[in-house]
C-alpha positions, 0 to 999 in steps of 0.5 A, a space after each residue: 303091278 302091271 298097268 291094264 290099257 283102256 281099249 278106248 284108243 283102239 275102239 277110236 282107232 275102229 271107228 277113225 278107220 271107218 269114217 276115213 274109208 267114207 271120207 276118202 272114198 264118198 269127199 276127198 276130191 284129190 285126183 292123186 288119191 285113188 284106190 286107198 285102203 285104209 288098214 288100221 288106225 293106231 291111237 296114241 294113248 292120248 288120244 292126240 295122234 293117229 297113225 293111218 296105215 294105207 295100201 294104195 292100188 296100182 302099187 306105182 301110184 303111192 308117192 303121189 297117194 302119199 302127198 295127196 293124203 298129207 296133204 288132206 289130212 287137215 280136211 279130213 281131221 276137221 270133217 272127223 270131228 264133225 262125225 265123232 264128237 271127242 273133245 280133241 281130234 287125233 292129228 292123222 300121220 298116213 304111214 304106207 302098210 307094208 304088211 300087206 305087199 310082205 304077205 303077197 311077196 311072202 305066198 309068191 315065193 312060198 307058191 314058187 319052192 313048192 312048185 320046184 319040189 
């Protein structure tokens, strides 16, 4: 018998996503964190941990990006918890969202073979 899954981690998920395009866009004040979208937000079963899936604009910015997000992510768990009221606060781990420059590299040579035909 198959166990059915909450859709409570990924309804955390939406909601972690949201507040950390404000957070990051409205407080973080590190230089190294630019232009950084925030494409989802998977939460372990448990509710403990948050994987942070970001693109980050220029492209040429992500290991600084990617140190700067590290590096705040303990400012940016405490000011969660200060909007969402849970009894513990996922850890957030930023991951690079590849997706996203697959798709554009994947269009590119989909647009150059149809132009050689």
């Amino acid at each position: 018998m198959e166990k059915k899954s909450s859709g409570r981690p990924q309804k955390l998920g939406d909601q972690i996503q949201r507040e950390l395009s404000d957070l990051i866009q409205r407080e973080l004040r590190d230089p190294r964190v630019g232009m950084v979208t925030i494409t989802s937000v998977d939460v372990s079963p448990d509710l403990s941990h948050a994987k942070v899936f970001f693109t980050v604009l220029p492209e040429e910015k992500l290991p600084e990006t990617s140190k700067g997000l590290s590096r705040a992510a303990g400012y940016l768990r405490s000011q969660l918890a200060k909007r969402i009221k849970l009894y513990t606060t996922p850890e957030l781990r930023f991951v690079y969202d590849e997706s996203v420059e697959r798709g554009d590299r994947l269009s590119r040579l989909i647009d150059s073979a149809n132009k050689k035909s």
